[in-house]
C-alpha positions as CSV (number, residue, x, y, z in Angstrom):
1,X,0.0,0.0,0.0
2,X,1.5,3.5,-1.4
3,X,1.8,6.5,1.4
4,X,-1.0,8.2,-0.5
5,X,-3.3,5.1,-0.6
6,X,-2.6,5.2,3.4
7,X,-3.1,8.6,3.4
8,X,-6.4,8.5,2.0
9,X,-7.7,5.3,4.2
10,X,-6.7,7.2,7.1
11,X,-8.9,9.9,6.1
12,X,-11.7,7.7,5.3
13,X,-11.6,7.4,1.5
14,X,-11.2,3.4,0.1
15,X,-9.2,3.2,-2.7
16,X,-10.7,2.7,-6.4
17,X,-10.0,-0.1,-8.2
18,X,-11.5,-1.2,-11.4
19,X,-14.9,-2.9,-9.7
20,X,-15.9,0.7,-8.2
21,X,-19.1,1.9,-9.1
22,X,-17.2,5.4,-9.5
23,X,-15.0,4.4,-12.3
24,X,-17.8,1.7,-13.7
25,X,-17.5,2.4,-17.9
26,X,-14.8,4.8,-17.7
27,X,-11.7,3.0,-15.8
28,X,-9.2,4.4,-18.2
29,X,-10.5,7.7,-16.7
30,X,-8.9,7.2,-14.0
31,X,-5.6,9.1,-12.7
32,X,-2.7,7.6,-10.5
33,X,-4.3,9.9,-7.7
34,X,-7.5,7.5,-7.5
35,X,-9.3,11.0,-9.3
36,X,-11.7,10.2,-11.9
37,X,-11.0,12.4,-14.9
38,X,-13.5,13.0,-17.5
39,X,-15.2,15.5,-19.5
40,X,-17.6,16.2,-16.5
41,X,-15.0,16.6,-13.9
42,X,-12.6,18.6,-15.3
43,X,-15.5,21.0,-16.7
44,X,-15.5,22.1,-13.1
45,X,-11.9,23.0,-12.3
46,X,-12.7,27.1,-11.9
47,X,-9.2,27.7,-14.2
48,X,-10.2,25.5,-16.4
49,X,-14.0,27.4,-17.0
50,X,-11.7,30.8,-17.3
51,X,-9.4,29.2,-19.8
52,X,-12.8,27.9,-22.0
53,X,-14.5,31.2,-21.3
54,X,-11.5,33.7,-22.1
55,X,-10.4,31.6,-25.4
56,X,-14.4,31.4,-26.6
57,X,-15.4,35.0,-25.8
58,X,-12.2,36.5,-27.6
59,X,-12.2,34.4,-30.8
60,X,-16.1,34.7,-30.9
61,X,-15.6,38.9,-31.6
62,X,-13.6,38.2,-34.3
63,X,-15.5,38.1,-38.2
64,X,-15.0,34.7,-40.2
65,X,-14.6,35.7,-43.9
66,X,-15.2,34.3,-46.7
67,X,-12.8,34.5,-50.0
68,X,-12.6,33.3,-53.3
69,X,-9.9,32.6,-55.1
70,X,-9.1,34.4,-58.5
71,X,-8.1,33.0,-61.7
72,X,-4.7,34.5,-60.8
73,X,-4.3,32.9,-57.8
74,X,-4.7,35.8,-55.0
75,X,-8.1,36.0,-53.3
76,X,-10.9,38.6,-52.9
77,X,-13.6,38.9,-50.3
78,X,-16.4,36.8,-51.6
79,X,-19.2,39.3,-50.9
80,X,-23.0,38.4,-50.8
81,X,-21.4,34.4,-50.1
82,X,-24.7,32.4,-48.4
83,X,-21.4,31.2,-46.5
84,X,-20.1,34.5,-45.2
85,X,-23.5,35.5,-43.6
86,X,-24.2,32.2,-42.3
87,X,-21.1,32.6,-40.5
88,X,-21.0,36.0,-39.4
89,X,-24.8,36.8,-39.5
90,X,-26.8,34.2,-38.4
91,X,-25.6,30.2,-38.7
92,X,-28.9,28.8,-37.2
93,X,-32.3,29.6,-35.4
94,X,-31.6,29.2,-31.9
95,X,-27.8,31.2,-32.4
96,X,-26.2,34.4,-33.4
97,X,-22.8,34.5,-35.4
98,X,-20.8,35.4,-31.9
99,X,-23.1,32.3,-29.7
100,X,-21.9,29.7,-32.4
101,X,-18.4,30.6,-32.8
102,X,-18.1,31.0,-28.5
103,X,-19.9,27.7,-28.2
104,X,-17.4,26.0,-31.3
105,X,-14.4,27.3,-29.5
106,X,-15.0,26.5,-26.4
107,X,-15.5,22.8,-27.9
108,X,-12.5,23.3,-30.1
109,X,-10.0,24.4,-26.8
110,X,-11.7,21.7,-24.3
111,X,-12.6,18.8,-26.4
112,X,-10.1,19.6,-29.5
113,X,-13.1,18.5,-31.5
114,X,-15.9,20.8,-32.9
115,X,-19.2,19.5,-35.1
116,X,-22.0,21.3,-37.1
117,X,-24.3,19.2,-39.1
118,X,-24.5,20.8,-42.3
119,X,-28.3,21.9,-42.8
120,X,-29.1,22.0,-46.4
121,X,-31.0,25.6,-47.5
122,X,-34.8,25.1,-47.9
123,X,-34.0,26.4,-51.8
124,X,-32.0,23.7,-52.8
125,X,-28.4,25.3,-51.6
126,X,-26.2,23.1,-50.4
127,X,-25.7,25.5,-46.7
128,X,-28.9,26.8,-45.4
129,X,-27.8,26.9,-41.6
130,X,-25.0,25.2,-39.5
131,X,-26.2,23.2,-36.2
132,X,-23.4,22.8,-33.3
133,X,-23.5,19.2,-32.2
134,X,-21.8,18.7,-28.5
135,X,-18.6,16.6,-29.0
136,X,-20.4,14.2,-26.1
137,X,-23.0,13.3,-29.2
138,X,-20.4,12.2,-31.5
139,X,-20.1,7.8,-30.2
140,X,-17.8,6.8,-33.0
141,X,-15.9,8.6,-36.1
142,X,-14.4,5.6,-38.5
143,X,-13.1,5.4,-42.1
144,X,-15.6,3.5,-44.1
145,X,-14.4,1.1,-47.8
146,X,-15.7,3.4,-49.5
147,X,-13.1,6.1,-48.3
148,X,-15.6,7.9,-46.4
149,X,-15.6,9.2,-42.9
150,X,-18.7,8.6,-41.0
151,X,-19.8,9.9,-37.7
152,X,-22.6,8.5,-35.4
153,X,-24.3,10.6,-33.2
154,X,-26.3,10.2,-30.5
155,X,-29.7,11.4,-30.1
156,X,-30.4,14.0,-27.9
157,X,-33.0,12.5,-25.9
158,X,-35.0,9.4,-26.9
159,X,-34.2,7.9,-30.6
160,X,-31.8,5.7,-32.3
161,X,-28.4,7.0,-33.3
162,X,-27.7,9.2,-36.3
163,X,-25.0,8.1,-39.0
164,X,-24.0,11.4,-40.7
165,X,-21.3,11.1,-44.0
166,X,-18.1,13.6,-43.6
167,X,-20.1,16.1,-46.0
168,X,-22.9,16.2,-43.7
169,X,-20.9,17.9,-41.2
170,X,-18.4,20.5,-40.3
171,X,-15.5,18.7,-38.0
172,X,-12.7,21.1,-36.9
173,X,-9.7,18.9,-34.8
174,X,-6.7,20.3,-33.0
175,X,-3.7,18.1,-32.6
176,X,-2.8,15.8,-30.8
177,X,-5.1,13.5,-32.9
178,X,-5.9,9.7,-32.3
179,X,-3.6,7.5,-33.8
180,X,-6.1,7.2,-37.2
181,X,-6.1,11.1,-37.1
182,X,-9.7,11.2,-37.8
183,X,-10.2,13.0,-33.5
184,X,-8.5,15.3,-31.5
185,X,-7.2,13.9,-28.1
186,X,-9.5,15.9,-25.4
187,X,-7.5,18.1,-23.0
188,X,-8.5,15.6,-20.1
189,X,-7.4,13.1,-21.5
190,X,-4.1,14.4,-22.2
191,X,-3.7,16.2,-18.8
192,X,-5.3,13.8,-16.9
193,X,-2.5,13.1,-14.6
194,X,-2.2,17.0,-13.4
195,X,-6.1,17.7,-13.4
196,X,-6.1,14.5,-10.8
């Protein structure tokens, strides 16, 4: 038995092996402290909400543009784009342009994944409106035969799951990625020692 391990029985706490209800579907979760380190938990650390909130608020005041790209090679601001004021004006019904890009971020920084199903426009365009889907949704990302990359996502309340093709939706992953590259590594993950 380890000084902390002794420590902690001392003050009550049993240690948590792999049979504790704590760690029950999530043992890898678990950091060398006896800490359980998820998504959830680490949402709480107070530095890490400041981190999410400062990163999401500053990026979200800044405009996304849209350019094309000239014959000659330079580019020009693609003005009147369906794009540009999805992006900047309005990307879906329940957001504005600075909600969506604070929300995407704050996915982007934490998670190192951010989704939006790609809505097609009610005349025929292939963009009518970008939806954020929470990085929790997204069950399995895998490379099909067909060299597609297909995402399932859960249902947000009753339902079955969702299979969406890559150009049904708008993934944006930050390094480190999985070893198949097609995910980011979440931040908790990666730091899960010194979160625990």
């Amino acid at each position: 038995m380890g000084l902390f391990t002794r420590l902690m029985a001392h003050a009550g706490y049993a240690p948590m092996g792999q049979n504790d209800p704590r760690a029950w579907g999530a043992p890898s979760a678990v950091a060398q402290s006896g800490v359980i380190v998820n998504g959830e938990s680490a949402a709480q650390y107070g530095v890490i909400q400041a981190v999410r909130e400062v990163l999401g608020g500053s990026v979200s005041t800044l405009p996304f543009r849209v350019f094309r790209r000239m014959p000659d090679n330079t580019r020009e601001l693609a003005k009147g784009h369906a794009l540009d004021a999805i992006l900047n004006v309005r990307p879906n019904a329940r957001q504005t342009a600075q909600e969506f890009r604070d929300e995407q971020t704050q996915h982007l920084v934490f998670e190192r994944n951010c989704y939006s199903r790609i809505v097609p426009g009610a005349d025929g365009s292939p963009i009518g409106s970008l939806e954020v889907i929470h990085p929790s949704r997204v069950r399995r990302i895998q490379r099909a035969d067909d060299g597609r990359v297909y995402y399932t996502i859960a249902p947000l309340s009753t339902g079955s799951d969702e299979i969406l093709r890559d150009d049904e939706i708008w993934h944006i992953r930050k390094a480190p990625l999985t070893a198949d590259g097609l995910r980011g590594v979440p931040v908790y993950e990666t730091g899960r020692e010194e979160i625990g």
